[in-house]
N, C-alpha and C positions, 0 to 999 in steps of 0.2 A: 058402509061407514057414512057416517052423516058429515060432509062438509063444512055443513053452515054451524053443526054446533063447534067445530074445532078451528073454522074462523073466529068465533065471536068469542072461544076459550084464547085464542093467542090476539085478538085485540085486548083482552081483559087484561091479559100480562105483559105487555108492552103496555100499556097505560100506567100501571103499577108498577112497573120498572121507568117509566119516563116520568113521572112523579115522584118517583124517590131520589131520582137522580136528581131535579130541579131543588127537593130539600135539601139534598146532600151539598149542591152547588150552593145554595142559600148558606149553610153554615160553614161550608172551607172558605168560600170568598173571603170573608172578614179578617181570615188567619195568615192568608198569602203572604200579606206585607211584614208579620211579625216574624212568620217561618224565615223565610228572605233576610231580615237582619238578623236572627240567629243565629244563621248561615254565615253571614258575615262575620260574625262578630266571632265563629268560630274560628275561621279561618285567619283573624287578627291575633287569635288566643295563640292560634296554633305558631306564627311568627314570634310572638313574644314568648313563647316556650323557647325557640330556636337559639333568639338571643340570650335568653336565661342561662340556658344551656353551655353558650359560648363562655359567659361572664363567671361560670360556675368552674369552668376547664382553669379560666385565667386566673381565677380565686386560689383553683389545686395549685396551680404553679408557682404560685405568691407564696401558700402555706408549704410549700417545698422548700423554697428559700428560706423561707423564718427557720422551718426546723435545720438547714443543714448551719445556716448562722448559730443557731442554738447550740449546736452538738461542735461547731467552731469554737464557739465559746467554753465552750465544758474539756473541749481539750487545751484551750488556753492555761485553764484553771490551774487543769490537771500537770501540766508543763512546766507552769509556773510553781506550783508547790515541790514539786520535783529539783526545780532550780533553787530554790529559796534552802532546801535542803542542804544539795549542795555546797551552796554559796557561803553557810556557817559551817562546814567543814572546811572550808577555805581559809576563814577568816584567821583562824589560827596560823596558819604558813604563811599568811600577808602581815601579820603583825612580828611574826618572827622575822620577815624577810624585811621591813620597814628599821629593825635594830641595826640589821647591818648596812643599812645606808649611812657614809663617814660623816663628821661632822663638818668636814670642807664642801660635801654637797649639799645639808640641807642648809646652807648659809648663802649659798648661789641660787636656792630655785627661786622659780620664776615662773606663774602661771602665765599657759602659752595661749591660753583660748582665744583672746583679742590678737594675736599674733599672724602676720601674714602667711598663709598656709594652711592654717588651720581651721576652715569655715566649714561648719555645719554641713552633715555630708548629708544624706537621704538614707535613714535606717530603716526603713521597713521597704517590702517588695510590692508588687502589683500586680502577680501571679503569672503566670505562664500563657503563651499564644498558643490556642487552640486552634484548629482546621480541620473543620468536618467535610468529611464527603461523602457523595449518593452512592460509593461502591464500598470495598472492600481492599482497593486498591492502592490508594491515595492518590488518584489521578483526576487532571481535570478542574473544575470550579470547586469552591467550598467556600462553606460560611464559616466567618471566623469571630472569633470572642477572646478578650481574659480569663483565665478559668483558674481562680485564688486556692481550689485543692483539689488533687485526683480523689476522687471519693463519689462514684455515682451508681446509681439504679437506673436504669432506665426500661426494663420488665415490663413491656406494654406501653410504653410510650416512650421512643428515641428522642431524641434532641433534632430541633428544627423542624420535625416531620419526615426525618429521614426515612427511606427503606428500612424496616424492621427487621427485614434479614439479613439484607445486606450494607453494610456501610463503615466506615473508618476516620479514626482520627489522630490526628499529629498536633503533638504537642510540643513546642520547644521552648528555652530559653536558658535561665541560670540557678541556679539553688547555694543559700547561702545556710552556708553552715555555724549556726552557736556557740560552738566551743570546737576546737582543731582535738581531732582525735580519728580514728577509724568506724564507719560506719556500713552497714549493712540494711539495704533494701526489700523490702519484700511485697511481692505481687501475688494479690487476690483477683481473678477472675475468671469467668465461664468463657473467657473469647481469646483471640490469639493477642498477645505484647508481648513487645522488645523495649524494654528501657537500658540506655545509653549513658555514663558518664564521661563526661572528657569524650566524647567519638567512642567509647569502647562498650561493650555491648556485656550488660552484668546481668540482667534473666532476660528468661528468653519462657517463655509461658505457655503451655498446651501448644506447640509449633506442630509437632506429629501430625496432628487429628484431622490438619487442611485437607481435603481430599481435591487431590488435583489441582493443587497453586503448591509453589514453592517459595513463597515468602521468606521464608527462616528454613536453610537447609541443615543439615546434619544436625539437626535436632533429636534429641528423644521424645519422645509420644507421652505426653500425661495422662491421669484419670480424667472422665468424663464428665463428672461433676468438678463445680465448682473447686481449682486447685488456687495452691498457697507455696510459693516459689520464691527462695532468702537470696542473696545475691553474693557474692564473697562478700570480703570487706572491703571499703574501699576509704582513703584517710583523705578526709577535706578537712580545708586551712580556713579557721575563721576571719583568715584576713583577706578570702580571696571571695571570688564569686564562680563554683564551678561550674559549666557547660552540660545541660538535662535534653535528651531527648525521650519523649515516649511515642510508640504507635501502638497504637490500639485497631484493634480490626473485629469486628460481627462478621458472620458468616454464615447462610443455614447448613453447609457444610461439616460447622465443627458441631452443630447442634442433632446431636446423634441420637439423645435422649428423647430431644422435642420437646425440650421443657422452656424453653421459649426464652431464657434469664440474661438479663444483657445488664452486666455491672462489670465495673474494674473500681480496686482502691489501690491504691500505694501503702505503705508503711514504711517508716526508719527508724532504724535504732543505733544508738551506740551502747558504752561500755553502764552509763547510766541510767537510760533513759530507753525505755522499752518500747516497739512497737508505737509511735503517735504519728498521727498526720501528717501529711504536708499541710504548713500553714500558708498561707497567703504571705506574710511578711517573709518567709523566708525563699520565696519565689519567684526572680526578677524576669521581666518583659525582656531586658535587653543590656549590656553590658558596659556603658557608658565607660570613657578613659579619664579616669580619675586625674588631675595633676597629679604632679612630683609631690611626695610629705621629706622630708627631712627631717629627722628626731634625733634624740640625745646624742645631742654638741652641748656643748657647757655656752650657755645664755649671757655668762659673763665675758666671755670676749669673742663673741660670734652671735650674729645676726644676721637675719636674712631679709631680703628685695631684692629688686630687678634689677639689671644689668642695664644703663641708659648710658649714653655720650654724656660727657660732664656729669656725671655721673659720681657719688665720693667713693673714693678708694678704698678707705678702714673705716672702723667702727670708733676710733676713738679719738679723730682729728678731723678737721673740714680742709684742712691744707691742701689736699691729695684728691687729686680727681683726675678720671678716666676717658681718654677720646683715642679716634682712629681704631672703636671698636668694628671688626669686622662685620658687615650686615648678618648674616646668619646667626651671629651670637646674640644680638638686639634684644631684648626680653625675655632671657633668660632668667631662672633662679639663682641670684647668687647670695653664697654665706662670706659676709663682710666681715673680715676678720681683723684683728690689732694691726698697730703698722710694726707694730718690732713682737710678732708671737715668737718666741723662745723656744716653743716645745719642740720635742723631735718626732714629733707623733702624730696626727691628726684622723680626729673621730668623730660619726655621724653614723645615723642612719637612714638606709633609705627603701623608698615600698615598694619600687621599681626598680629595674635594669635600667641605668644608666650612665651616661658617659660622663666622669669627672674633666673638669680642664681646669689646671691650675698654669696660672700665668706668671710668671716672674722677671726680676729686671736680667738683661740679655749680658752685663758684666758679669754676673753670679757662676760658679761652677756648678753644673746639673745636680742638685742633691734628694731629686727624688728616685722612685726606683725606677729599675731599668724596665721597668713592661710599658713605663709612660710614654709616648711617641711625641716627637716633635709637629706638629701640625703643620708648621709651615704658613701660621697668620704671626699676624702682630699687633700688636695696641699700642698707645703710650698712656704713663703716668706722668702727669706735670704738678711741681709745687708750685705755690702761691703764697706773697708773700701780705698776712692779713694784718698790716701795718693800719694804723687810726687814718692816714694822711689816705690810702685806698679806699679806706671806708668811708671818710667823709665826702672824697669825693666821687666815690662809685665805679671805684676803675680797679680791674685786677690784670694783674701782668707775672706770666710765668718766671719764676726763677729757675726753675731746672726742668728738662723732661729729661726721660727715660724712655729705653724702648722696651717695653715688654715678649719675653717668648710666650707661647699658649703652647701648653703639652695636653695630654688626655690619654684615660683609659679608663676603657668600660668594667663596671662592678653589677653583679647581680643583688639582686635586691636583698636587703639585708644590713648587716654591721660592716662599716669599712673602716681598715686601719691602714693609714700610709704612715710607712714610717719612711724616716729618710735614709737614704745610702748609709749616712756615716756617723754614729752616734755624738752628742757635741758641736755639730756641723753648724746649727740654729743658736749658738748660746746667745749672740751678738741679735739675733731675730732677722729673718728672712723677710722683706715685704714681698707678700702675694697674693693675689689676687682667684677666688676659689669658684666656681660657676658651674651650673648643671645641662644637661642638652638630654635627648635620648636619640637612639639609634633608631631607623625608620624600620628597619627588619625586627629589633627587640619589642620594639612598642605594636605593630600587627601580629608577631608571637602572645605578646601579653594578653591581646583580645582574645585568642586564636585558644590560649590556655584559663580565658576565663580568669582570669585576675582583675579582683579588685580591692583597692584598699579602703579599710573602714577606720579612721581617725576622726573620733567624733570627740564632744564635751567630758562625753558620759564612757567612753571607753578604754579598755584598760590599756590599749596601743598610746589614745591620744597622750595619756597618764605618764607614758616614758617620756614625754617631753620636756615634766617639769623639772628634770636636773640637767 
């Protein structure tokens, strides 16, 4: 083998490999610094996709809300054409029923609107309190929201980021019903719920299928698809506000299929109105205690205000005022009635359980009935004698008192009639004095039962005011 020609064959190729490599160096030099902000500017791209990405998620969720707003509104519509229906089948049995009002009452009415008691109530709701949680439990923290209608999807993306498989939510508050009549619920969903009225428990939804929880015992087992579960009837008062509870639960226990589907809706219907939504206005947060209403008493000799010390007695004299009211009765509702009312009868309405106390002078014989109790306070009525010579000079001095008894008894909410012991008993007129209280046990029942009264401008309760 010849050495020196295969030295001088591999100096040849190292020369020509270290030569190429100096042009090769020669022309990537130049590009370094461009490659390098490319690089950068990739990696700037690749954050502003990041963000895009985020604003794109928040966008979906916006366009969520537009559409369930949308499909809120179309069942407004729908509600409303329904009512509007209604409303002229009505019309005919209100105009017949407008004949038979006598011609001594429509000489008496008297719009109550500006009248004390009757302020502008709050007619639409603000949906129900929601509390979600990271189990299936209802235990522990939870995020919580308004939620204006049960009506959701959430099939790939839960609410807050919760556990997709696992998690639940509690819903409570009040649900106000449109027209008093019997209605029926019904529940659409692929996961376990219990909806509640009043505390009592009216569907109960695929409960079976939990394996290995006992949330809802002595259940039956539903289909594994998506089930639809009616609830008896159940009759709510449009005067009232009734008590809603719902729990909702995901599980990947009840998801037997593995179809992954995570929705629940509500429905209700009554006897007109098929299947529509829970609307947002018909869904209260919370259950506030309306004042006392009083309705149809005859406006011509009865009126109502407070109950103050010096205070005037009747409705149709300033002679007559009232002191050595007992503290606890202090601001009270009272209906100011004649100083000589005749009747033997006495009529009002009212939207709560509560306790009458009629007061009278202590010479009188008891002429109400026997359920009224002596209370064992007292007041007095003093006259005053409104002579020019007191007026001019600014001095009043009792002519007579009396002592007043206070009796009472409690009425449930509704039409009350007292009539007196003894018919003719009142011809001569009884002065007495008429006043409202509530019972502290009646009024925590009323919360407790979800009551509340709706006397507004526009309603047809407020409406029995004006005779």
């Amino acid at each position: 083998m010849n050495y020196d020609k295969v030295r001088d064959y591999n100096y040849n190729e190292m020369k020509t490999i270290t030569q190429s490599a100096i042009e090769t160096d020669y022309i990537i030099k130049p590009n370094l610094v461009p490659a390098k902000n490319a690089l950068d500017e990739l990696e700037k791209i690749k954050k502003d996709s990041g963000k895009l990405f985020e604003n794109i998620e928040s966008l979906k969720f916006s366009l969520y809300e537009i559409n369930e707003k949308l499909r809120n509104l179309e069942d407004d519509q729908t509600m409303c054409d329904q009512i509007e229906q209604n409303i002229k089948k009505l019309e005919f049995k209100i105009e017949k029923k407008k004949k038979e009002v006598s011609q001594e009452q429509k000489k008496v009415q008297t719009i109550c609107q500006d009248m004390m008691n009757y302020e502008e109530t709050d007619k639409y709701g603000d949906g129900l309190i929601g509390k979600y949680y990271n189990n299936e439990n209802w235990l522990g923290t939870y995020f919580e929201r308004k939620d204006g209608w049960i009506d959701f999807d959430w099939t790939g993306s839960p609410p807050f980021g919760l556990n997709p498989l696992n998690f639940s939510v509690l819903w409570e508050g009040y649900i106000y019903a449109p027209i008093s009549t019997d209605y029926s619920f019904t529940v659409i969903s692929n996961n376990g719920v219990e909806l509640y009225v009043n505390d009592k428990l009216v569907v109960s939804n695929r409960i079976g299928l939990f394996v290995g929880h006992n949330h809802f015992p002595n259940q039956k087992s539903l289909s594994i698809d998506n089930t639809m579960q009616n609830s008896e009837k159940v009759y709510l008062s449009a005067s009232e506000l009734t008590k809603i509870k719902i729990k909702y639960f995901r599980s990947s226990h009840l998801d037997i299929n593995n179809n992954g589907l995570i929705n629940i809706k509500i429905l209700w219907s009554n006897a007109e109105i098929k299947n529509f939504r829970f609307l947002r206005r018909y869904l209260y947060s919370s259950n506030d205690f309306n004042q006392l209403k009083i309705t149809n008493y005859n406006t011509n000799d009865s009126t109502l205000n407070k109950l103050y010390e010096n205070g005037l007695a009747f409705k149709n004299t300033d002679k007559y005022i009232i002191q050595d009211i007992p503290p606890q009765f202090i601001g009270l509702t009272q209906m100011r009635k004649m100083s000589r009312d005749q009747k033997d009868i006495i009529n009002f309405e009212i939207n709560a359980p509560s306790i009458v106390y009629i007061a009278f002078l202590a010479h009188y014989p008891k002429f109400l009935p026997e359920e009224f109790e002596n209370t064992g306070y007292e007041m007095s009525l003093l006259e005053f004698d409104r002579s020019i010579k007191q007026r001019v000079e600014k001095r009043m001095f009792a002519k007579k008192s009396a002592k007043l008894l206070i009796y009472q008894k409690t009425y449930d909410k509704g039409i009350v009639n007292i009539h007196f012991k003894k018919f003719g008993i009142n011809t001569k007129g009884i002065p007495m004095i008429i006043f409202f209280g509530f019972d502290s046990k009646l009024n925590r029942q009323l919360e407790c039962n979800g009551a509340r009264s709706m006397i507004t401008s526009d309603h047809e309760e407020f409406l029995s005011c004006i005779y």
